[in-house]
PASEBA-1860 file (N, C-alpha, C; in nm, 3 decimals):
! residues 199
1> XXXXXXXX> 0.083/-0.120/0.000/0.000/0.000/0.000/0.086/0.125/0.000 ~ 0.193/0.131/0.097/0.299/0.263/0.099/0.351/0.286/-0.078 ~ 0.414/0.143/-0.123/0.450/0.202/-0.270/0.341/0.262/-0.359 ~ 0.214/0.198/-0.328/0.104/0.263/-0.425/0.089/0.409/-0.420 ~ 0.083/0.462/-0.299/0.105/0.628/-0.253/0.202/0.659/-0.283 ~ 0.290/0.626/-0.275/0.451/0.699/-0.336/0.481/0.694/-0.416 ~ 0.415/0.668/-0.541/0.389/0.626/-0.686/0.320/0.766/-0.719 ~ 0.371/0.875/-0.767/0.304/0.967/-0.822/0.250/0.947/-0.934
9> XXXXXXXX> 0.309/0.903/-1.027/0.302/0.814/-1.171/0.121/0.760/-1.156 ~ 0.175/0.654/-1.047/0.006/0.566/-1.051/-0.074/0.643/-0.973 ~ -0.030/0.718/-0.885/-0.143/0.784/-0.874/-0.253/0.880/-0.942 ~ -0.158/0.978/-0.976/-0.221/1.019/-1.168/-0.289/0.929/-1.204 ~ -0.233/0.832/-1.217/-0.301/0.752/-1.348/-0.433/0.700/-1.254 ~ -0.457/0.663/-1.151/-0.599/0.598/-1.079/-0.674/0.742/-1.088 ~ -0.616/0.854/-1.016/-0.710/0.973/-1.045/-0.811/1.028/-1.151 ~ -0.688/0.961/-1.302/-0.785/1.042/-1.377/-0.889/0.962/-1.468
17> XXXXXXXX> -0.880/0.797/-1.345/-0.984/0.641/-1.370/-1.095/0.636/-1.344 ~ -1.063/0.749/-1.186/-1.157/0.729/-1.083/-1.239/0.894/-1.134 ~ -1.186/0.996/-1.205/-1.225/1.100/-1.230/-1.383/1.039/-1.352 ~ -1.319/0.947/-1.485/-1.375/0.884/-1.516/-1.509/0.806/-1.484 ~ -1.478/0.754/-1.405/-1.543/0.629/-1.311/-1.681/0.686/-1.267 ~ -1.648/0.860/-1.212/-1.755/0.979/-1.145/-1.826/1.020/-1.278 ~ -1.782/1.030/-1.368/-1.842/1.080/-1.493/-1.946/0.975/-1.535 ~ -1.929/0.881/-1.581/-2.027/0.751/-1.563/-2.115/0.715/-1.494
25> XXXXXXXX> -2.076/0.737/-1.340/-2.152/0.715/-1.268/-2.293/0.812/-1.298 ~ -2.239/0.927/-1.291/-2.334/1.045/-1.293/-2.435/1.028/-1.424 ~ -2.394/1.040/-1.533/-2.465/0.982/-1.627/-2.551/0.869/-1.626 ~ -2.509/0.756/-1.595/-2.598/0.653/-1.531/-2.712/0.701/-1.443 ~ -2.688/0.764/-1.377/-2.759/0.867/-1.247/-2.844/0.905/-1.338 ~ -2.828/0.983/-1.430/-2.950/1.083/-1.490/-3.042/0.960/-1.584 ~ -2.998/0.868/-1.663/-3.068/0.737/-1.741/-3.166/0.710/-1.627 ~ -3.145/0.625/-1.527/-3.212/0.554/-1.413/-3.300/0.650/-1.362
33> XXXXXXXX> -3.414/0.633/-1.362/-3.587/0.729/-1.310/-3.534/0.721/-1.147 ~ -3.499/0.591/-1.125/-3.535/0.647/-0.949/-3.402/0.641/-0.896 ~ -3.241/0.657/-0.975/-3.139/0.644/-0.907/-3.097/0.746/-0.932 ~ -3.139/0.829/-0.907/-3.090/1.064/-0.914/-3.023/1.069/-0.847 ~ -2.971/0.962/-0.716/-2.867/0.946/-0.597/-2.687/0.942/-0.691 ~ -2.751/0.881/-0.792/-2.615/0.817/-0.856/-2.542/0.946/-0.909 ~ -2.635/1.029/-0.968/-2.539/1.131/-0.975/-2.479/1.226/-0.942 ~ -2.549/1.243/-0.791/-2.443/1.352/-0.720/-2.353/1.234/-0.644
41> XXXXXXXX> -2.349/1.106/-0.642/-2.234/1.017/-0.600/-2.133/1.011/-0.709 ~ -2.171/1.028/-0.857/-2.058/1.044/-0.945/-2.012/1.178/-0.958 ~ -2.064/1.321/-0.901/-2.051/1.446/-0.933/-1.911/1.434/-0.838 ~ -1.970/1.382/-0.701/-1.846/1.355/-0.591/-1.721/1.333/-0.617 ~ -1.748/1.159/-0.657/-1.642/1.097/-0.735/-1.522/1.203/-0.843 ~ -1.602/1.251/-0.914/-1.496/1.340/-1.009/-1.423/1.455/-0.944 ~ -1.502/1.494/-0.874/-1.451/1.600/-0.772/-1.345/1.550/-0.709 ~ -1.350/1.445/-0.617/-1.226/1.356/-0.551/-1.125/1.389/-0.662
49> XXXXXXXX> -1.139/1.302/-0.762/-1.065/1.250/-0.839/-0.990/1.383/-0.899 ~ -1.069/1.498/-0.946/-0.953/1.612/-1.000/-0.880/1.700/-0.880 ~ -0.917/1.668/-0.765/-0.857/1.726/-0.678/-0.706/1.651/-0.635 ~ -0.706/1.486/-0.643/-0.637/1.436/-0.614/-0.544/1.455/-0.760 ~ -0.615/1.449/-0.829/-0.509/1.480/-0.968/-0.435/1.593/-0.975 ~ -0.519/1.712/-0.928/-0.430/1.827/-0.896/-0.294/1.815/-0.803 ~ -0.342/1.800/-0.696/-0.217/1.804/-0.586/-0.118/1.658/-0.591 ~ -0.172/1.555/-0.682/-0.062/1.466/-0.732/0.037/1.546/-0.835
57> XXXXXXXX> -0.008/1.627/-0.928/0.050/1.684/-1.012/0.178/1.830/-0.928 ~ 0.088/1.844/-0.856/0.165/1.980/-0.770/0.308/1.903/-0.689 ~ 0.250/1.785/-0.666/0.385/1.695/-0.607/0.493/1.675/-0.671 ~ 0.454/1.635/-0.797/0.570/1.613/-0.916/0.640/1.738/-0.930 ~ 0.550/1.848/-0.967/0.646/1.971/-0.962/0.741/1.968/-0.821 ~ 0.716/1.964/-0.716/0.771/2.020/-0.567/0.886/1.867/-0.593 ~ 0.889/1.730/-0.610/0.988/1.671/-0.660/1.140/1.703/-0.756 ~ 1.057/1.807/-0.842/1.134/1.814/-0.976/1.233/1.899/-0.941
65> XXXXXXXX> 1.191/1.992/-0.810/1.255/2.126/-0.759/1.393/2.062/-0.682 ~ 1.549/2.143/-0.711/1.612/2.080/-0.562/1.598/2.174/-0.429 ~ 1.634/2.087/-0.362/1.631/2.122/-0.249/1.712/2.275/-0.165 ~ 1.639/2.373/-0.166/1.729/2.482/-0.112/1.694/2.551/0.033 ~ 1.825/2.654/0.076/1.727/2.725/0.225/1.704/2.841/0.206 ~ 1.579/2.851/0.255/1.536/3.015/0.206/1.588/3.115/0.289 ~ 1.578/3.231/0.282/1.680/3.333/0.348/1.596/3.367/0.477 ~ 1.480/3.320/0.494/1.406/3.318/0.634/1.520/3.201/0.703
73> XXXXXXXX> 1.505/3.063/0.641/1.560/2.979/0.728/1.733/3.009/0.753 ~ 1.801/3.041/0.624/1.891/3.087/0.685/1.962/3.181/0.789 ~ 1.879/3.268/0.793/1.894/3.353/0.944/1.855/3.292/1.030 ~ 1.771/3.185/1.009/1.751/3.174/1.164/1.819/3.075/1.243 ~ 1.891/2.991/1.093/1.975/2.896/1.146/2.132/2.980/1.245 ~ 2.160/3.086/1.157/2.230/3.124/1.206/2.218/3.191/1.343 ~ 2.075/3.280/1.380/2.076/3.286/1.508/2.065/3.194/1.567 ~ 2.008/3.061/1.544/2.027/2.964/1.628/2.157/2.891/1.688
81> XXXXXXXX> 2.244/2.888/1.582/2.385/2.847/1.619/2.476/2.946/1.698 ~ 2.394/3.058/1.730/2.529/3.150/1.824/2.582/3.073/1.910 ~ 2.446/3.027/2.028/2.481/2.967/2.149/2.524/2.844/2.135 ~ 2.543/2.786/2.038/2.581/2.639/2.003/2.710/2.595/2.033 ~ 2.805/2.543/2.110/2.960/2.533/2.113/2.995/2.510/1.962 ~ 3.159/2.528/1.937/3.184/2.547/1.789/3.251/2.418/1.748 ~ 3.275/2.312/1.698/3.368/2.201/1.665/3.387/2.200/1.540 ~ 3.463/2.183/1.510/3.509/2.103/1.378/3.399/1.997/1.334
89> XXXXXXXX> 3.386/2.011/1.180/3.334/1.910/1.131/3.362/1.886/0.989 ~ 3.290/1.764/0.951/3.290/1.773/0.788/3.178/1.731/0.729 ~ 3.107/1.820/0.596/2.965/1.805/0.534/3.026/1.735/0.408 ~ 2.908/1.592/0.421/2.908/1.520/0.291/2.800/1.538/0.215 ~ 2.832/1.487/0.093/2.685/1.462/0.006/2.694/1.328/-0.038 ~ 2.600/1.297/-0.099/2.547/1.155/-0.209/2.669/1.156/-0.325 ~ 2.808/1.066/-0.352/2.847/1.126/-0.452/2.792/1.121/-0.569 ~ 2.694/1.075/-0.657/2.652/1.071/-0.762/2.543/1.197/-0.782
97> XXXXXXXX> 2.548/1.255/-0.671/2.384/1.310/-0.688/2.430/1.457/-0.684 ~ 2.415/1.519/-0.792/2.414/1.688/-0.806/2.337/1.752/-0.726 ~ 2.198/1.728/-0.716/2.111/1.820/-0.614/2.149/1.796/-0.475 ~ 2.240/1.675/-0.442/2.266/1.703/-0.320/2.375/1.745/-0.280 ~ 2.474/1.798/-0.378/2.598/1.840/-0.343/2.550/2.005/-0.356 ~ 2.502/2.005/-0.412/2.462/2.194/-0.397/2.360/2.194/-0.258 ~ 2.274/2.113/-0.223/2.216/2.147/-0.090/2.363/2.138/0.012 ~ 2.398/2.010/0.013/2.535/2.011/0.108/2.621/2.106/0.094
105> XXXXXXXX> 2.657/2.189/-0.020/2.729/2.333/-0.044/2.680/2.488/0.057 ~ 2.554/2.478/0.040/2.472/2.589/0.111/2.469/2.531/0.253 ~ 2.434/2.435/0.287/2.475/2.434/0.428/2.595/2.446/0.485 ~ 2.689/2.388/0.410/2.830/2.456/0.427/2.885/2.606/0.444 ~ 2.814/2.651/0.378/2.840/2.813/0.408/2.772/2.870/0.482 ~ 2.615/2.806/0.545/2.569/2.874/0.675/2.673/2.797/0.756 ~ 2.716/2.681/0.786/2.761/2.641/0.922/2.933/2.744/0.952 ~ 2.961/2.740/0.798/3.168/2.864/0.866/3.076/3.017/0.891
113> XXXXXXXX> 2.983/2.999/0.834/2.935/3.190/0.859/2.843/3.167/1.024 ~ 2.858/3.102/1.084/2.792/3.075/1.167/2.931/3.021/1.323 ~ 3.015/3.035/1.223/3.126/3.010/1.313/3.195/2.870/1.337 ~ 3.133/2.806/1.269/3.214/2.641/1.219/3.276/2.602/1.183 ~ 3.416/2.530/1.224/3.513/2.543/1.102/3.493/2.400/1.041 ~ 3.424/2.422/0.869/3.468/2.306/0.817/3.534/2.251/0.763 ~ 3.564/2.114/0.824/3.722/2.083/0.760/3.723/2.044/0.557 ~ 3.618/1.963/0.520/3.588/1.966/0.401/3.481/1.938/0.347
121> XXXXXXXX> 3.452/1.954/0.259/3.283/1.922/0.171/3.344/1.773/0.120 ~ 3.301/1.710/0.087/3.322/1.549/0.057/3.251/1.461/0.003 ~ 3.202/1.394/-0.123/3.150/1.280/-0.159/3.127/1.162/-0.075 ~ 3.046/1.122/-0.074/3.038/0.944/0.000/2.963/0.877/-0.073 ~ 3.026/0.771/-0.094/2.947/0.648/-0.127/2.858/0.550/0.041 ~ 2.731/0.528/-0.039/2.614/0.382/0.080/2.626/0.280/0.021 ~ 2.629/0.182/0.095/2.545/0.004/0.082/2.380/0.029/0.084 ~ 2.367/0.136/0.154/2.199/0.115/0.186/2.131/0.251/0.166
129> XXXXXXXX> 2.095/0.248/0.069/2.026/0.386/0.061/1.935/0.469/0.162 ~ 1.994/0.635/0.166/1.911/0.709/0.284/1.842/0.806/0.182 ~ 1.766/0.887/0.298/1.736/0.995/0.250/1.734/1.095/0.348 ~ 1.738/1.249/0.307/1.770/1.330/0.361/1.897/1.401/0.402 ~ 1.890/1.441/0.552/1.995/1.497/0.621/2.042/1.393/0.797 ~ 2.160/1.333/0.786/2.208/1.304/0.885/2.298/1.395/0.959 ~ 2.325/1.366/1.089/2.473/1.433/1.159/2.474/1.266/1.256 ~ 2.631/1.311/1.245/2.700/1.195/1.312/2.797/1.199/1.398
137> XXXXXXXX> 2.775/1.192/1.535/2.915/1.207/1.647/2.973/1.115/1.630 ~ 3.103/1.135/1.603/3.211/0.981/1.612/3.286/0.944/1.739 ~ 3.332/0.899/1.783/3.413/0.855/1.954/3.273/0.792/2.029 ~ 3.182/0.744/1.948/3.058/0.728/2.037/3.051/0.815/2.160 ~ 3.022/0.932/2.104/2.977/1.051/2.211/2.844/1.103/2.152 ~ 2.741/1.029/2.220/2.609/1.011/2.180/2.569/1.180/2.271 ~ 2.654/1.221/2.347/2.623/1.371/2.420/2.672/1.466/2.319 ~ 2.736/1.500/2.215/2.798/1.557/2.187/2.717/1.690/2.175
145> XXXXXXXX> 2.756/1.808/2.223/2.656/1.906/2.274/2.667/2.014/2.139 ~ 2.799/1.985/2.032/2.747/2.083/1.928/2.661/2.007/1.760 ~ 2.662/1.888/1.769/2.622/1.784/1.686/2.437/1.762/1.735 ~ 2.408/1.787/1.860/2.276/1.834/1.895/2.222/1.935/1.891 ~ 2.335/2.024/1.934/2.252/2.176/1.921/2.236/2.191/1.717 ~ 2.307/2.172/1.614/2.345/2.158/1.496/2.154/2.057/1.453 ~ 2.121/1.997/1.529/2.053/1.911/1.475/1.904/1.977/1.573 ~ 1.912/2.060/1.646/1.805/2.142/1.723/1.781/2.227/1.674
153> XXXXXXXX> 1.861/2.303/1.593/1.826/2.427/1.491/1.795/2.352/1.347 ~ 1.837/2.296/1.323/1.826/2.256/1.174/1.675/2.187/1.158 ~ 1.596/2.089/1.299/1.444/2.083/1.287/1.355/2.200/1.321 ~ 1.461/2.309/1.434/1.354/2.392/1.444/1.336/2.505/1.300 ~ 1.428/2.468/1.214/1.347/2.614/1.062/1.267/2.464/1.021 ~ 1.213/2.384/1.036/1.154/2.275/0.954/1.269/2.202/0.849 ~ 1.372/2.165/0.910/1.431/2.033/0.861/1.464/1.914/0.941 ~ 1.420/1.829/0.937/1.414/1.712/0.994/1.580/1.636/0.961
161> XXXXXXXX> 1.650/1.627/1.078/1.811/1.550/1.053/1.858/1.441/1.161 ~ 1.827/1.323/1.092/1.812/1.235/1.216/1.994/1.244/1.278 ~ 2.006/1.202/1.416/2.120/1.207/1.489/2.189/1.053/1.489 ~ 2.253/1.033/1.496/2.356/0.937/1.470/2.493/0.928/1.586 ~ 2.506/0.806/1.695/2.602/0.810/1.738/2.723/0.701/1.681 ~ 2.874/0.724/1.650/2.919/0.610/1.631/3.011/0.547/1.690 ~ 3.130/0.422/1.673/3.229/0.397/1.792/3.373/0.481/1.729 ~ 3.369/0.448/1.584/3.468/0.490/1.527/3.551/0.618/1.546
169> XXXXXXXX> 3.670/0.619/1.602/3.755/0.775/1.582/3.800/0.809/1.480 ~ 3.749/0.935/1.477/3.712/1.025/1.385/3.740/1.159/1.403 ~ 3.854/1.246/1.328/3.893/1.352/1.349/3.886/1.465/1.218 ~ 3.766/1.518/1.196/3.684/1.582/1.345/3.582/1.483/1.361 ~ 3.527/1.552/1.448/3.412/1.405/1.543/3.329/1.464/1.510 ~ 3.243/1.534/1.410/3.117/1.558/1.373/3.098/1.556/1.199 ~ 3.026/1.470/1.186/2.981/1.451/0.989/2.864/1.508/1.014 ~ 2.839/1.588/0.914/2.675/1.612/0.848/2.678/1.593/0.703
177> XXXXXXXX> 2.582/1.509/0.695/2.586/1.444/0.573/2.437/1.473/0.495 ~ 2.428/1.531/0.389/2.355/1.496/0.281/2.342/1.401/0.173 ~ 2.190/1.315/0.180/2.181/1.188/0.107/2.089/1.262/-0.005 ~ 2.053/1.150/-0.076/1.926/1.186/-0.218/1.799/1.290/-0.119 ~ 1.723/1.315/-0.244/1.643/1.370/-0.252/1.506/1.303/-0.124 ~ 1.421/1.292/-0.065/1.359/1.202/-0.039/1.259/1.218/-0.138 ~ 1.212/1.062/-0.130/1.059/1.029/-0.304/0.943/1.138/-0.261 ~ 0.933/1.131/-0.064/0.798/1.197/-0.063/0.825/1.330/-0.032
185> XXXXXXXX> 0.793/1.429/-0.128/0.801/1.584/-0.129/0.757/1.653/0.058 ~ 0.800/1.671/0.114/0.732/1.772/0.249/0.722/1.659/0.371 ~ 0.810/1.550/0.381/0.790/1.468/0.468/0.949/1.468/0.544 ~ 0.861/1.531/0.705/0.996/1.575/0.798/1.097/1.485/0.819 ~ 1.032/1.323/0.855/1.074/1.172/0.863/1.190/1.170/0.744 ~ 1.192/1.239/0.644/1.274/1.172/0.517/1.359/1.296/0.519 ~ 1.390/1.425/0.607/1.457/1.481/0.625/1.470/1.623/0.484 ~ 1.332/1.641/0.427/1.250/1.765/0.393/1.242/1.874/0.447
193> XXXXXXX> 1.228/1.965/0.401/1.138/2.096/0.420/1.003/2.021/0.522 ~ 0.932/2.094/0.586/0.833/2.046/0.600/0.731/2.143/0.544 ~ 0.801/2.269/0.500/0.687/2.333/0.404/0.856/2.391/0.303 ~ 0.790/2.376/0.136/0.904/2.386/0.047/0.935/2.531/0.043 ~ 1.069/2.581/0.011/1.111/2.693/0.034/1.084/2.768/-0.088 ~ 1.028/2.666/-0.213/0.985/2.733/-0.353/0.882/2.730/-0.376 ~ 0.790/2.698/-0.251/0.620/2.664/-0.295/0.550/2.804/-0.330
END
């Protein structure tokens, strides 16, 4: 059922079945003497159906878009990081993936204008595909107080960045990493906007 919804493709395509489906119905509705019910149940139906066709279609656009921060969220990331202690870190991206090396670029330049020193921007290769935005303390320092505060501002403008502790030493001891795009447009869980910065 989740892939059927995350299927913009099929969803379109059932919308404009079921848009169909209301059109028929309704017509049928007006043939039939005593079933006049049928056609404000197919008037419904189509209604559903171009509405869902609409905002399936509005999805594809908000997909097609990459991912950027708007100059609201960037200030506020940056007032958020005053009080933040400062560490060293390093921002990755997806290496194959262009839209995420330019999102991982712009966060790079709020986190040194914000007082961060980063050590480098960096490609990575997965075994297991993510999505979104991670940060990662390394020395398994699951406290690490600027890798939280980093991940307390970054949900409070509406980005969702799950936290990550690991055992490995690691110098510097903080990754923030950018993965793909996530499939579902505005979903905090997949490490989105939770409202798009180009809508």
């Amino acid at each position: 059922m989740t892939k059927f919804w995350s299927s913009l493709e099929k969803l379109t395509d059932e919308g404009l079945k079921l848009a169909w489906f209301g059109i028929a119905i309704s017509c049928l509705g007006q043939v039939l003497a005593n079933a006049k019910w049928l056609s404000w149940f197919g008037i419904g139906a189509t209604v559903i159906a171009l509405v869902l066709r609409h905002r399936t279609e509005h999805l594809k656009h908000l997909q097609a878009m990459p991912r950027t921060l708007t100059e609201l969220q960037t200030t506020q990331i940056l007032n958020g990081l005053k009080d933040v202690p400062k560490q060293a870190l390093t921002v990755g991206f997806f290496g194959q993936d262009v839209e995420a090396e330019q999102f991982a670029g712009q966060i790079k330049q709020v986190l040194e204008k914000s007082g961060f020193p980063v050590v480098r921007l960096e490609g990575f290769m997965v075994f297991k595909l993510h999505y979104g935005l991670t940060i990662t303390a390394f020395n398994s320092d699951s406290q690490n107080p600027a890798a939280i505060g980093i991940q307390k501002v970054f949900r409070s403008v509406g980005l969702e960045i799950e936290f990550e502790s690991n055992l490995n030493r690691m110098d510097p001891p903080i990754s923030l990493n950018v993965h793909g795009k996530p499939p579902n447009p505005g979903n905090p869980a997949l490490g989105q906007p939770l409202s798009h910065p180009m809508k």
